[in-house]
py3Dmol code that shows the C-alpha trace and the ligand (Angstrom):
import py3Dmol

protein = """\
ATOM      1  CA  UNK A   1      14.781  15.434 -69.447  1.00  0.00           C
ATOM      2  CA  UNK A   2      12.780  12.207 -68.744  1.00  0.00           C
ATOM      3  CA  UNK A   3      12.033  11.210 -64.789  1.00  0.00           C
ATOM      4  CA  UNK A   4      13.484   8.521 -63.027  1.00  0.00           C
ATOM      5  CA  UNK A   5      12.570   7.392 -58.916  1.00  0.00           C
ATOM      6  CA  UNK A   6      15.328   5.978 -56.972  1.00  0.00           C
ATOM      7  CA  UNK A   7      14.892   4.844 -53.246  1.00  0.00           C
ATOM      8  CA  UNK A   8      18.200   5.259 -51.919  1.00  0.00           C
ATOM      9  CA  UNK A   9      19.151   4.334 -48.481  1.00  0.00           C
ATOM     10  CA  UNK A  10      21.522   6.765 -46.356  1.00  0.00           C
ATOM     11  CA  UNK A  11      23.250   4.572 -44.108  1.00  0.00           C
ATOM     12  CA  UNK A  12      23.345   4.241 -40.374  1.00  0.00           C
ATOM     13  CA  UNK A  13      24.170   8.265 -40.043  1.00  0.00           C
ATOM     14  CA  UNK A  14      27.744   8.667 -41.091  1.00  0.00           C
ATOM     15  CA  UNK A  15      27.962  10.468 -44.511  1.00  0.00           C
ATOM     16  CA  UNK A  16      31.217   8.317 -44.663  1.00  0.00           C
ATOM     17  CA  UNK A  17      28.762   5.220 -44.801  1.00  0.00           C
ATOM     18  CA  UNK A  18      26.985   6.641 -47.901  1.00  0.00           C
ATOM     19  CA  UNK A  19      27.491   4.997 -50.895  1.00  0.00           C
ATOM     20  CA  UNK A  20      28.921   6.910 -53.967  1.00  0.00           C
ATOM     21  CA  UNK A  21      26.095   5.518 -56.023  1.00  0.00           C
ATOM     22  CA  UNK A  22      23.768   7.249 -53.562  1.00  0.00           C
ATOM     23  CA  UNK A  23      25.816  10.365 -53.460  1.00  0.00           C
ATOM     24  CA  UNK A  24      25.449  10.528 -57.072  1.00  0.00           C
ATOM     25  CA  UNK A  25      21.639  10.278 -57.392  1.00  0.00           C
ATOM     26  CA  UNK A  26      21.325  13.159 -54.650  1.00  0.00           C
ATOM     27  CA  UNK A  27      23.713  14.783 -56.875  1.00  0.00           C
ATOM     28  CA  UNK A  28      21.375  14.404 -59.800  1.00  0.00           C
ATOM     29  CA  UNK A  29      18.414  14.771 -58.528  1.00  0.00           C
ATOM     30  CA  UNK A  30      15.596  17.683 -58.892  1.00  0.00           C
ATOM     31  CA  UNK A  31      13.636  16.831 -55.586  1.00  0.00           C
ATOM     32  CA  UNK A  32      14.032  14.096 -52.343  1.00  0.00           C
ATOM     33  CA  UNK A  33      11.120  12.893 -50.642  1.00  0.00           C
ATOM     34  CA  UNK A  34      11.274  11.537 -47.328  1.00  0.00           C
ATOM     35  CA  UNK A  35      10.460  11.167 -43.416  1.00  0.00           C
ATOM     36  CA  UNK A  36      11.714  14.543 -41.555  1.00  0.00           C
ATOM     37  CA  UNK A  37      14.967  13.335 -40.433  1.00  0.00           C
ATOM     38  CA  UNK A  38      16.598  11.912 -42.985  1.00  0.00           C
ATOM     39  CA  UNK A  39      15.782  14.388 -45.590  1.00  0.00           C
ATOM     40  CA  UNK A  40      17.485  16.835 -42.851  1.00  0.00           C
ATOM     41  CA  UNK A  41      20.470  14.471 -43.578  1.00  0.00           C
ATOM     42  CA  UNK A  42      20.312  16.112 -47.627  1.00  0.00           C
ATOM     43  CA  UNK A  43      22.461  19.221 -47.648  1.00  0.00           C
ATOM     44  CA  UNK A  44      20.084  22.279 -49.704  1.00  0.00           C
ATOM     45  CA  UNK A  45      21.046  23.938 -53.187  1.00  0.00           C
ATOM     46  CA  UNK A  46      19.149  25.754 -55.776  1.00  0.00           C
ATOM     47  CA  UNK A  47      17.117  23.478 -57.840  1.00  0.00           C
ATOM     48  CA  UNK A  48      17.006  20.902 -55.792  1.00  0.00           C
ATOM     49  CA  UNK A  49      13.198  20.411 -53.638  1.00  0.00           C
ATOM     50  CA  UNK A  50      13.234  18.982 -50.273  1.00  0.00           C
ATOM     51  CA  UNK A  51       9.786  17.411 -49.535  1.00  0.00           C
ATOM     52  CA  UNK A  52      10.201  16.407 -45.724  1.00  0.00           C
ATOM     53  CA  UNK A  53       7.074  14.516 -44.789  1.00  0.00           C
ATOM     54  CA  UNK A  54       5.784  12.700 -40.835  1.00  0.00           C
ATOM     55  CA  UNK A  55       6.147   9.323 -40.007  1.00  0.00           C
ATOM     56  CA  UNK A  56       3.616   6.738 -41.254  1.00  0.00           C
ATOM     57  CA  UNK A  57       2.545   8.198 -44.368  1.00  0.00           C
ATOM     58  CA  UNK A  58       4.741   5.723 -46.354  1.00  0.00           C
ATOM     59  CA  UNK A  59       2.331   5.334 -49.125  1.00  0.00           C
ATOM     60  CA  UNK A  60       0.710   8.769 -49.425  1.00  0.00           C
ATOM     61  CA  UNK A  61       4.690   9.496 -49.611  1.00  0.00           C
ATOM     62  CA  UNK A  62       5.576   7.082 -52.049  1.00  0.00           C
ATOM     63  CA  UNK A  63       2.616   7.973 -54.323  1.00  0.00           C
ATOM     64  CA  UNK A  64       3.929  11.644 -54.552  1.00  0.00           C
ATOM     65  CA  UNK A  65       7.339  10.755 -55.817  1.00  0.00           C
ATOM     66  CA  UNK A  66       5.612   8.199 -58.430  1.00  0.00           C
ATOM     67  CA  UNK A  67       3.623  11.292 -59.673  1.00  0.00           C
ATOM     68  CA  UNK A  68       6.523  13.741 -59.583  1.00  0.00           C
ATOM     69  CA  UNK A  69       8.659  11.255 -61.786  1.00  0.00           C
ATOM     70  CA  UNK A  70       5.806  10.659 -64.161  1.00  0.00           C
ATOM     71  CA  UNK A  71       5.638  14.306 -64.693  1.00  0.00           C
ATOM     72  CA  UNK A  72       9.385  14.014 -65.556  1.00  0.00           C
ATOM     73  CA  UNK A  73      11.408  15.090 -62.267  1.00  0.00           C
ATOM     74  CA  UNK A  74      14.203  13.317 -61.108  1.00  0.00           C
ATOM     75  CA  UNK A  75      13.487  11.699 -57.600  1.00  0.00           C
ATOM     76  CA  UNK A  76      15.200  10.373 -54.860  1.00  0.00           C
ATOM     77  CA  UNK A  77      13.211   8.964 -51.852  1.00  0.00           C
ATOM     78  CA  UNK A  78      15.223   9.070 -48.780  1.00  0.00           C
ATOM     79  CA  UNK A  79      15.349   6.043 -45.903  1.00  0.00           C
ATOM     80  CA  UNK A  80      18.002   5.705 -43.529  1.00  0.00           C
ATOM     81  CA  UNK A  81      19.993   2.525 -43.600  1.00  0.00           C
ATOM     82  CA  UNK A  82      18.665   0.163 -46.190  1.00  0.00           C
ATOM     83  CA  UNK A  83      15.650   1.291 -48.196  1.00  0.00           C
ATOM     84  CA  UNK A  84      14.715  -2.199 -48.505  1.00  0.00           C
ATOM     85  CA  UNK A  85      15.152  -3.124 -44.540  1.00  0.00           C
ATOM     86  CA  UNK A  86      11.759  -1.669 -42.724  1.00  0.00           C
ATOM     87  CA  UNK A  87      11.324   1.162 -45.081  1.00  0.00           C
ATOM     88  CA  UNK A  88      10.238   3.169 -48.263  1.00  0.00           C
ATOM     89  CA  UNK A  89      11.421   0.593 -50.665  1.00  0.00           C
ATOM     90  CA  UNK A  90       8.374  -1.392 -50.217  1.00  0.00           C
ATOM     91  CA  UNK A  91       6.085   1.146 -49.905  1.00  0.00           C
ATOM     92  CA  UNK A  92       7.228   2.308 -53.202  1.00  0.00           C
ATOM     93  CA  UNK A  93       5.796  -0.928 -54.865  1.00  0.00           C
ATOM     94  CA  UNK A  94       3.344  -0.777 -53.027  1.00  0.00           C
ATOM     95  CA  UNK A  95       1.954   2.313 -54.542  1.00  0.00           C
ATOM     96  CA  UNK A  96       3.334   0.823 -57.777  1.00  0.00           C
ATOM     97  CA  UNK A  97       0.559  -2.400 -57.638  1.00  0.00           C
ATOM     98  CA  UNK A  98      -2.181  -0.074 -57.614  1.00  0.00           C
ATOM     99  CA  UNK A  99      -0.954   2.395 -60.196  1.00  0.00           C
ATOM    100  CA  UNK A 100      -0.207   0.161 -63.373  1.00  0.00           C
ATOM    101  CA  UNK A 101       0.232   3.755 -65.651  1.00  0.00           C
ATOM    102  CA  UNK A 102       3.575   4.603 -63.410  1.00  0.00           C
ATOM    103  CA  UNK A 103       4.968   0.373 -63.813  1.00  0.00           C
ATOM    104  CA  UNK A 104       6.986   1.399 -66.859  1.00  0.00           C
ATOM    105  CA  UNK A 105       8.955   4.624 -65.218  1.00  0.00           C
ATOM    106  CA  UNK A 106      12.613   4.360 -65.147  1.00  0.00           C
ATOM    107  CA  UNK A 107      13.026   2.826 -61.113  1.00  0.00           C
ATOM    108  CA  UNK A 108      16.089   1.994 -59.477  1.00  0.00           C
ATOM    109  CA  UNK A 109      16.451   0.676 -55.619  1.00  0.00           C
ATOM    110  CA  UNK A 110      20.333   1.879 -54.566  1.00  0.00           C
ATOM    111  CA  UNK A 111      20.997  -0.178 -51.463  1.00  0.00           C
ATOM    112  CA  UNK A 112      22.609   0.968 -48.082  1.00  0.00           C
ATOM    113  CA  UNK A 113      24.155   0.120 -45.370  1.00  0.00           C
ATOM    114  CA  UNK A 114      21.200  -1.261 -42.500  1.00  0.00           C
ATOM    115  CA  UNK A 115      21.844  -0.513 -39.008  1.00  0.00           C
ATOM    116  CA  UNK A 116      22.189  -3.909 -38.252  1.00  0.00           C
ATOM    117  CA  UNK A 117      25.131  -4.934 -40.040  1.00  0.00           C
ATOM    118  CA  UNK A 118      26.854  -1.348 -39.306  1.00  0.00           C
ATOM    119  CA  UNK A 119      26.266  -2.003 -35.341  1.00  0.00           C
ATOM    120  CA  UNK A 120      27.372  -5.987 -35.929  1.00  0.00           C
ATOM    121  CA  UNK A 121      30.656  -4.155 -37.224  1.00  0.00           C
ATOM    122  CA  UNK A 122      31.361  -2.066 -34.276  1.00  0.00           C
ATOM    123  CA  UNK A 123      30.793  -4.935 -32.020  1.00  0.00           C
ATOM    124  CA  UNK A 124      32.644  -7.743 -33.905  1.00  0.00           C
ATOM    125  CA  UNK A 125      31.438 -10.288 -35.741  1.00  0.00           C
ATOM    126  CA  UNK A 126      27.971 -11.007 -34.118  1.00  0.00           C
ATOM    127  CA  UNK A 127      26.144 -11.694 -36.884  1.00  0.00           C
ATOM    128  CA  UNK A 128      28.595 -14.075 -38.156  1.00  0.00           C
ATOM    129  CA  UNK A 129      26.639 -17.221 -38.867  1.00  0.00           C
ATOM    130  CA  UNK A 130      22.647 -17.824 -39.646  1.00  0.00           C
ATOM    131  CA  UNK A 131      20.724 -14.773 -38.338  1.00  0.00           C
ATOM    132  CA  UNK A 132      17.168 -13.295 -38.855  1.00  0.00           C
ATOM    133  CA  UNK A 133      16.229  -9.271 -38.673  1.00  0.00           C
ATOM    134  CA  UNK A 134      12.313  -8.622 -36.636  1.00  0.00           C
ATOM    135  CA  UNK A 135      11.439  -5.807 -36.742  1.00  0.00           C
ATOM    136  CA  UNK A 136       9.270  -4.973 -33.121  1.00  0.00           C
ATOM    137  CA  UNK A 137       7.351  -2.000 -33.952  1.00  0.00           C
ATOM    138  CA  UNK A 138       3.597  -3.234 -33.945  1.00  0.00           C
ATOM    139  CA  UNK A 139       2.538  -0.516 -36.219  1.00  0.00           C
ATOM    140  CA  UNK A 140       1.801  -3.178 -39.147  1.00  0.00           C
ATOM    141  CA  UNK A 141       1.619  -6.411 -37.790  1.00  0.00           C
ATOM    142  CA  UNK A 142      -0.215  -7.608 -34.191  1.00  0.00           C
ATOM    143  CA  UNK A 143       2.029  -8.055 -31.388  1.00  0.00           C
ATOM    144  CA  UNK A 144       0.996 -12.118 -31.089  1.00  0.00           C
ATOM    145  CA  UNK A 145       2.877 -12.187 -34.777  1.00  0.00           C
ATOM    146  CA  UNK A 146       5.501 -10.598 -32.908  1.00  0.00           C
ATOM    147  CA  UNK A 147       6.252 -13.009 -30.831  1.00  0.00           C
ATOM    148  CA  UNK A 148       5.568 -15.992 -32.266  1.00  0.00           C
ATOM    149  CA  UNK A 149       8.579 -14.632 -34.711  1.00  0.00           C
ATOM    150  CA  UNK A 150      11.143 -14.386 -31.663  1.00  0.00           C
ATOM    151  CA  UNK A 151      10.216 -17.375 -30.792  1.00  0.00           C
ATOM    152  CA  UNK A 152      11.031 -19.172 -33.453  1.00  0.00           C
ATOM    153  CA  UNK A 153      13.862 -17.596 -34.001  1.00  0.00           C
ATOM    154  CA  UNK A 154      15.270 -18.118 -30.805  1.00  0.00           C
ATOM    155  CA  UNK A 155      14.206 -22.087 -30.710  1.00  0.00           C
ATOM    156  CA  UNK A 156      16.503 -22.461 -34.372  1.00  0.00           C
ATOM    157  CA  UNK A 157      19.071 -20.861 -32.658  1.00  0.00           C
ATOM    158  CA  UNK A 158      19.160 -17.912 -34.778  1.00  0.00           C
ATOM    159  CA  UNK A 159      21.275 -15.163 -34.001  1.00  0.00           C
ATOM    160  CA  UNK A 160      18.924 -12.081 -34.113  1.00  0.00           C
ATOM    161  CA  UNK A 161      18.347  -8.583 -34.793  1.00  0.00           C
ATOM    162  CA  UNK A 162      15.397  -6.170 -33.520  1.00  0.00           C
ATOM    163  CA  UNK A 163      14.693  -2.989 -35.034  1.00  0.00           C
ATOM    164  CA  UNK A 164      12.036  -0.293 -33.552  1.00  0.00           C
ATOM    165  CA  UNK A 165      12.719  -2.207 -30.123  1.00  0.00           C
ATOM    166  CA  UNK A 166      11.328   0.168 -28.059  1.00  0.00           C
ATOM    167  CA  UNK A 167       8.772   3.136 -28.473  1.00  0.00           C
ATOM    168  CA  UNK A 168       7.233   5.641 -25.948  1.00  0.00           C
ATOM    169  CA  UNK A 169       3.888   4.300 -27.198  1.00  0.00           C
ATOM    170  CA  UNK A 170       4.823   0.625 -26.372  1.00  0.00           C
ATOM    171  CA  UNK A 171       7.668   0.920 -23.180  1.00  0.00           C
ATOM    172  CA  UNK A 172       6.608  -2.490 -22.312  1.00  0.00           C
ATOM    173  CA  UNK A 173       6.455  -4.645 -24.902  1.00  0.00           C
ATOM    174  CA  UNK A 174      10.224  -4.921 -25.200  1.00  0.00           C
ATOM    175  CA  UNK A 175      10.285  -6.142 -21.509  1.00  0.00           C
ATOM    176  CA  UNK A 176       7.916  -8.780 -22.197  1.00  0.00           C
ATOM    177  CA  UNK A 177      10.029 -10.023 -25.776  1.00  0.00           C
ATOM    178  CA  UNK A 178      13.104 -10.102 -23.261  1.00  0.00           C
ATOM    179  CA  UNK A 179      11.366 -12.106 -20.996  1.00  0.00           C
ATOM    180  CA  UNK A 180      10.618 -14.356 -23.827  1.00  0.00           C
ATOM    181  CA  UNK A 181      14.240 -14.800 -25.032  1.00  0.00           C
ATOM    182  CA  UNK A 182      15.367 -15.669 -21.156  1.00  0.00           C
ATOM    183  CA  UNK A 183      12.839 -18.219 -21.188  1.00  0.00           C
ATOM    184  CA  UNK A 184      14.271 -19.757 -24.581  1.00  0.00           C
ATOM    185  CA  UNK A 185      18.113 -18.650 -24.247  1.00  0.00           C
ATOM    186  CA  UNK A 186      18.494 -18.651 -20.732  1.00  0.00           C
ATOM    187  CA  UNK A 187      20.586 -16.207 -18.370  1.00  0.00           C
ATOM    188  CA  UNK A 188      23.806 -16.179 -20.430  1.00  0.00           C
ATOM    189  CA  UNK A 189      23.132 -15.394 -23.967  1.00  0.00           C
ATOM    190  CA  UNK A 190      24.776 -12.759 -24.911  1.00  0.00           C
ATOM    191  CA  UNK A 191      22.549  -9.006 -25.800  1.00  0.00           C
ATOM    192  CA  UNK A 192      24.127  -6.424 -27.442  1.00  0.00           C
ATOM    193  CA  UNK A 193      22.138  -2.909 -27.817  1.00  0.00           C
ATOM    194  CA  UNK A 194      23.950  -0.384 -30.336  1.00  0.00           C
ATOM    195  CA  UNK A 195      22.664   3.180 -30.211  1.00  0.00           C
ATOM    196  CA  UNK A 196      22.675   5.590 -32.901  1.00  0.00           C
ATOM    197  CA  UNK A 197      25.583   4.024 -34.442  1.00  0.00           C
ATOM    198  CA  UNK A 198      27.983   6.264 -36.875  1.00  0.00           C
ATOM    199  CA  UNK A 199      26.666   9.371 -35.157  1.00  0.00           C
ATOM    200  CA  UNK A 200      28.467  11.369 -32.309  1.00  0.00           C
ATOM    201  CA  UNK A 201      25.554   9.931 -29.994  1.00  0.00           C
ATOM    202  CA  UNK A 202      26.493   6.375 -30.523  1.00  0.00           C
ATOM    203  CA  UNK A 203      26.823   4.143 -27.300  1.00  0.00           C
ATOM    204  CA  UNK A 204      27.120  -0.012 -27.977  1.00  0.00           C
ATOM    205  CA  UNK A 205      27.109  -2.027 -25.315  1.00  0.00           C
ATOM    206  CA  UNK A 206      26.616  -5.973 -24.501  1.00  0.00           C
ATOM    207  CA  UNK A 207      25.547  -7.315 -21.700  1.00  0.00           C
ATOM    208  CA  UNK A 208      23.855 -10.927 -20.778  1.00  0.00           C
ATOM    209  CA  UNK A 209      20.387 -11.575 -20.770  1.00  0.00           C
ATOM    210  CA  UNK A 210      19.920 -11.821 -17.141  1.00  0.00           C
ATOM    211  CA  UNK A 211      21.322  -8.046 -16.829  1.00  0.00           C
ATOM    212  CA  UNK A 212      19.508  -6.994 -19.884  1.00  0.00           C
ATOM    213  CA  UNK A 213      16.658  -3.962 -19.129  1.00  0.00           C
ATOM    214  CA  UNK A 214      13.950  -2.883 -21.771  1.00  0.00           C
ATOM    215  CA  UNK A 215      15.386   0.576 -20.702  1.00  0.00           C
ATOM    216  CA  UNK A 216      18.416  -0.457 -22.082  1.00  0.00           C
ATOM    217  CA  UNK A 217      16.847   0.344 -26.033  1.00  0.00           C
ATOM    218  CA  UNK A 218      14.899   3.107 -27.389  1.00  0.00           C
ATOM    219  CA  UNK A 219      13.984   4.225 -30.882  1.00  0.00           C
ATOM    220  CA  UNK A 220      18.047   4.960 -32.079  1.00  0.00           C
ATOM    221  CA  UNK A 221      18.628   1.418 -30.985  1.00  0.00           C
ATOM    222  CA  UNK A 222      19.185  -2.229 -33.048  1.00  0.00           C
ATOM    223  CA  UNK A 223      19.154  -5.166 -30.648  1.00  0.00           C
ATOM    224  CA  UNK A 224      21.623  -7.548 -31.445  1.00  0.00           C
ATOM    225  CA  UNK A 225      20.912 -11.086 -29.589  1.00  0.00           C
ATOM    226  CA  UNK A 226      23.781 -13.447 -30.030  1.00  0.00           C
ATOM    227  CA  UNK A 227      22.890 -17.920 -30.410  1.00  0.00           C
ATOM    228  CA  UNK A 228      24.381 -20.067 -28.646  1.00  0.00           C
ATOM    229  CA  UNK A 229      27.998 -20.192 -29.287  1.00  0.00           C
ATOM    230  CA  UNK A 230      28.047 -16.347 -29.739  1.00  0.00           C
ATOM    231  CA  UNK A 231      30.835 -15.075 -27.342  1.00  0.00           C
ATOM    232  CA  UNK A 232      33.272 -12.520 -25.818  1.00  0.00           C
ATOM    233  CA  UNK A 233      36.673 -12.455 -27.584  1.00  0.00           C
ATOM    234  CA  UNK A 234      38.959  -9.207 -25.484  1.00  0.00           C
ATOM    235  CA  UNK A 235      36.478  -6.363 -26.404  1.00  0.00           C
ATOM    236  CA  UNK A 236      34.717  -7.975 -29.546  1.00  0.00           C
ATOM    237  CA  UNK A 237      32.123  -9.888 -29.480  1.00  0.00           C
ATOM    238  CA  UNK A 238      31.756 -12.590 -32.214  1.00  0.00           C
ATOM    239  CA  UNK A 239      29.267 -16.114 -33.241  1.00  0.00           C
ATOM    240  CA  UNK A 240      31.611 -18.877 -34.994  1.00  0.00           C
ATOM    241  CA  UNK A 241      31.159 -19.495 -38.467  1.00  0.00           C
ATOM    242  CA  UNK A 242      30.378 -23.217 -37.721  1.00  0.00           C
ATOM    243  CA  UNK A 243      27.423 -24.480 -35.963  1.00  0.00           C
ATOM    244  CA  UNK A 244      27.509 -28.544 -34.079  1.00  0.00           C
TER     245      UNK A 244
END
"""
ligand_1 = """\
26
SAH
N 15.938 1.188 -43.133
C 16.601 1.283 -41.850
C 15.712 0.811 -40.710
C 14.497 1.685 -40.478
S 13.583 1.195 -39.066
C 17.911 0.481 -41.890
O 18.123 -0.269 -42.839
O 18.715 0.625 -40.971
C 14.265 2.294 -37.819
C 15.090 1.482 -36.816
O 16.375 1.199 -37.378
C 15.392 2.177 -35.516
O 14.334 2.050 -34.581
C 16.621 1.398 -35.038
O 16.228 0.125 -34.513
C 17.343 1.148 -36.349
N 18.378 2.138 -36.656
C 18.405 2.990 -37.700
N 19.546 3.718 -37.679
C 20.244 3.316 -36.592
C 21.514 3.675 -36.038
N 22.305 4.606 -36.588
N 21.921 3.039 -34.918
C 21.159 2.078 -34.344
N 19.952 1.700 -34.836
C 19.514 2.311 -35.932
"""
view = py3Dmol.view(width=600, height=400)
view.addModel(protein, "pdb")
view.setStyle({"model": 0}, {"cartoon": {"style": "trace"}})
view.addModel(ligand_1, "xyz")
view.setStyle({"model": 1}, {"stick": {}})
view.zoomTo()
view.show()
């Protein structure tokens, strides 16, 4: 049988959440590569290789499964959510610019569903008009870039969403990018922080600005941050469609 890659995304944790094109590729597939905890998510069988790798060894990663699919296995690389939102998707053709011999293997992204959009669900309709997704993590990008990005965000009015908010390498930096959005937003706008979402761990909650704490978000959080006319309906919380 030939080989064939596909970067599949998982979802936010539920396997309800997984699409059944996903399902399907796991089903069909001879070995997933992946980041620890998300090729935990892959129940075992015989004939099927789990290759469970650390964090921030996207390419090295992304090279193997290239190589394993040129030698004719069929591959599935594992992200959570979205593969293309902050994850292997990219790395993938990444690996793919500098290797012109793999370029013609049968590739396939299978999209998922990205934390942000399955937190915006639980908490209403927050996302509901224009809105950008930052990611926070400084691992690839210098914190100045950072901010300059909230910034601008938050001066079009953008509703917003931060992934990697908060690290125990950086516990501050999320402080300061809060202080930033007071400054621009003011006391009022509306935060909502949605932890591990679709899992038995999940805790959403939304709060204004002026009570918002960096301890508030960790690692298993998305950041939603509402614009202007985002707002409190009963327990949902929702941004118009229309914009003044
Ligand atoms: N590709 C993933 C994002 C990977 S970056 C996606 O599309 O969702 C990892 C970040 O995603 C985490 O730091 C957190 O901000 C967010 N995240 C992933 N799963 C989550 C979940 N179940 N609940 C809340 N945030 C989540």
């Amino acid at each position: 049988m030939s080989g064939w890659l596909c970067i599949a995304g998982l979802g936010p944790g539920d396997p309800h959440l997984v699409t059944p094109e996903v399902s399907a590729a796991i089903d069909a597939a001879t070995d997933i590569v992946g980041y620890i905890p998300y090729v935990a998510r892959i129940a075992p069988r015989a004939a099927l290789t789990l290759h469970p790798s650390d964090n921030r060894v996207e390419l090295d990663r992304a090279r193997a499964a290239l190589q394993m699919a040129a030698e004719g296995r069929q591959v599935v690389v594992v992200s959570s959510g979205d593969p293309g939102v902050f994850a292997m998707a990219s790395a993938v053709f990444e690996a793919l610019e500098h290797h012109p011999e793999w370029q013609q293997l049968d590739i396939r992204v299978l999209p998922g569903i990205t934390a942000m959009l399955a937190a915006a669900a639980r908490a209403g309709a927050p996302l509901g008009h224009d809105f950008c997704a930052i990611n926070l993590s400084d691992n690839l990008k210098p914190a100045s870039l950072i901010e300059a990005r909230v910034r601008a965000a938050a001066e079009a009015d953008f509703a917003m969403a931060f992934y990697n908010p908060r690290s125990a390498s950086r516990p501050h930096t999320f402080g300061r990018i809060l202080d930033v959005l007071r400054g621009i937003c003011g006391p009022d706008r509306l935060i909502t922080f949605a932890r591990a979402v679709s899992t038995a761990d999940e805790h959403i909650h939304t709060v204004t600005l002026s009570e918002a704490t960096p301890e508030m978000a960790d690692m298993r959080t998305v950041v939603l941050v509402g614009n202007a006319a985002t707002r409190r309906v009963g327990r949902f919380v929702y941004t118009p469609r229309s914009a003044v």
